[in-house]
C-alpha positions as CSV (number, residue, x, y, z in Angstrom):
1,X,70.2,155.7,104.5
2,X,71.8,159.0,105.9
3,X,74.5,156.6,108.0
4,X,74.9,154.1,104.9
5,X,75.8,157.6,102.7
6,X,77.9,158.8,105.3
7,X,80.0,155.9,105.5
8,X,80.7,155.7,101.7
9,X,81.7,159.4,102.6
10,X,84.2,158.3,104.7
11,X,85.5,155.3,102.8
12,X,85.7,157.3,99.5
13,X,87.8,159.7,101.3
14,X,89.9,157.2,102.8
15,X,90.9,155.5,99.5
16,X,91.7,159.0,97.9
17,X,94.0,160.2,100.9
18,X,95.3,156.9,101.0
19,X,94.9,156.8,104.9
20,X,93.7,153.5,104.1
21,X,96.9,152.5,104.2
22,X,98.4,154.5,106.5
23,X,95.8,154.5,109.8
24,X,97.2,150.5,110.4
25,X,100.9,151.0,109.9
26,X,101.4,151.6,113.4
27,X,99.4,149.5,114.5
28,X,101.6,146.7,112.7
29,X,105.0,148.4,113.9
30,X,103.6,148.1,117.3
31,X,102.5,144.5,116.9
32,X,106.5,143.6,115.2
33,X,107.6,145.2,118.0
34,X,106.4,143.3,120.8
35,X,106.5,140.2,118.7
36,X,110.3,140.8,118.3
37,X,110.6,141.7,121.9
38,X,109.1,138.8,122.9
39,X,111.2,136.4,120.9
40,X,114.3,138.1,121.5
41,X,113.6,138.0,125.4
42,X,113.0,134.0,124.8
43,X,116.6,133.8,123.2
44,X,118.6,135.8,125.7
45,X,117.0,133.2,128.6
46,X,118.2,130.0,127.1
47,X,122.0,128.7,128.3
48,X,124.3,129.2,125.7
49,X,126.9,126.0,125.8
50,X,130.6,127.0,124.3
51,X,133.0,124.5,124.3
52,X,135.8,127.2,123.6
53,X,136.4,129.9,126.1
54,X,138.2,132.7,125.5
55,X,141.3,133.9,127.4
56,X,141.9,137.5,127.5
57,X,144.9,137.1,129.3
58,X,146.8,135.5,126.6
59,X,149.1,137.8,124.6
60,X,148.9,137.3,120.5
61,X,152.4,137.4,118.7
62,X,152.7,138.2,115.5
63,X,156.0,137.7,113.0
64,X,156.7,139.5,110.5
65,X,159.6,139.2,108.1
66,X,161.7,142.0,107.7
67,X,165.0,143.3,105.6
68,X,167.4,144.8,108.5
69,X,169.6,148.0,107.3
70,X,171.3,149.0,110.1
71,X,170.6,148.1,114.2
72,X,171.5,151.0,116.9
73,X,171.7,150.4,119.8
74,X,172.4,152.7,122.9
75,X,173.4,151.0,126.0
76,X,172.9,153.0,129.0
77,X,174.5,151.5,131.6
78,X,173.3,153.8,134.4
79,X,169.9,153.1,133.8
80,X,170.7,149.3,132.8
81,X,168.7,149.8,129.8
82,X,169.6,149.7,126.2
83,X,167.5,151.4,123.6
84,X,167.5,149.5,120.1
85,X,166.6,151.5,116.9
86,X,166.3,149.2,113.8
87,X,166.1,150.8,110.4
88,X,164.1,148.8,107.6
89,X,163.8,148.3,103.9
90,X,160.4,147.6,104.2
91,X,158.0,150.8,102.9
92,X,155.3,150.1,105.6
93,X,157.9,149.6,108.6
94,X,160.7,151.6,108.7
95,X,161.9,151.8,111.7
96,X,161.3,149.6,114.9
97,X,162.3,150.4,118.3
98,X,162.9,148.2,121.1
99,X,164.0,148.9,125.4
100,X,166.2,146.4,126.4
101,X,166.5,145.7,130.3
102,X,170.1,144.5,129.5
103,X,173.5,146.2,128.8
104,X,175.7,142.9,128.8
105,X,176.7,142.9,124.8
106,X,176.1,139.4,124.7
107,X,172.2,139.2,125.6
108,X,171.6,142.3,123.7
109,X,172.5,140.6,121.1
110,X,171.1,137.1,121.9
111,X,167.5,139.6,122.5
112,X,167.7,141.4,119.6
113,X,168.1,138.5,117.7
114,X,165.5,136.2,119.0
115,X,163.1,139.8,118.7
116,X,164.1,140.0,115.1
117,X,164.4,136.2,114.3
118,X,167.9,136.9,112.7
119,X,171.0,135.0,113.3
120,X,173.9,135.7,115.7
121,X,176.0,136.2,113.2
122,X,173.6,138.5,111.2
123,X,172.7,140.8,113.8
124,X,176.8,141.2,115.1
125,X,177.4,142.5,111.1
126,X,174.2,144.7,111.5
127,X,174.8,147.0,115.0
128,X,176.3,149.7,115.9
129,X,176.7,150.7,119.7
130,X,176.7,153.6,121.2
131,X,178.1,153.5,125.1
132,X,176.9,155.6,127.5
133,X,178.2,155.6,131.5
């Protein structure tokens, strides 16, 4: 009688704590654990087929159209670079700068154009040089 009294004891005081609920929860997280753990380590030993790779060597080019104000450019012709400053409309790019390995008029031109995707003619009516020897 004394154990069958002493275990009501117990029970009672584990439904009023609410340790009834509590004394399994680890228990459970320890079983979701390993259950995870095992089907995780199942899934990271099967092949996984692509039929795309992917390069990291490629380079990605974006275009963006823009409204030219004014090209500088600064040839330096002891370095044989030319440093081009272009000068925007646009409120989220307003100025672009690009380093030529040129100082031949021509290709500047010809490079800055095909960077820019203007015309010939445009970017001739846009820059301004600036010589130095």
């Amino acid at each position: 009688m004394r154990n069958n009294s002493r275990w009501r004891a117990i029970k009672h005081w584990l439904q009023a704590s609410g340790a009834e609920f509590w004394l399994p929860l680890p228990f459970v997280a320890i079983a979701f654990w390993f259950g995870t753990n095992t089907l995780m380590a199942q899934e990271l030993r099967q092949p996984q087929l692509t039929e795309t790779r992917l390069q990291a060597d490629t380079q990605l080019k974006a275009t963006v159209s823009i409204n030219v104000l004014l090209i500088n450019a600064t040839v330096n012709r002891q370095q044989g670079v030319t440093q081009v400053e272009v000068e925007t409309t646009e409120p989220i790019l307003k100025r672009l700068e690009l380093e030529l390995p040129m100082t031949n008029i021509n290709q500047i031109e010809a490079a800055i154009a095909q960077e820019l995707q203007l015309s010939l003619q445009d970017v001739r009516q846009l820059v301004r040089y600036e010589i130095v020897e």
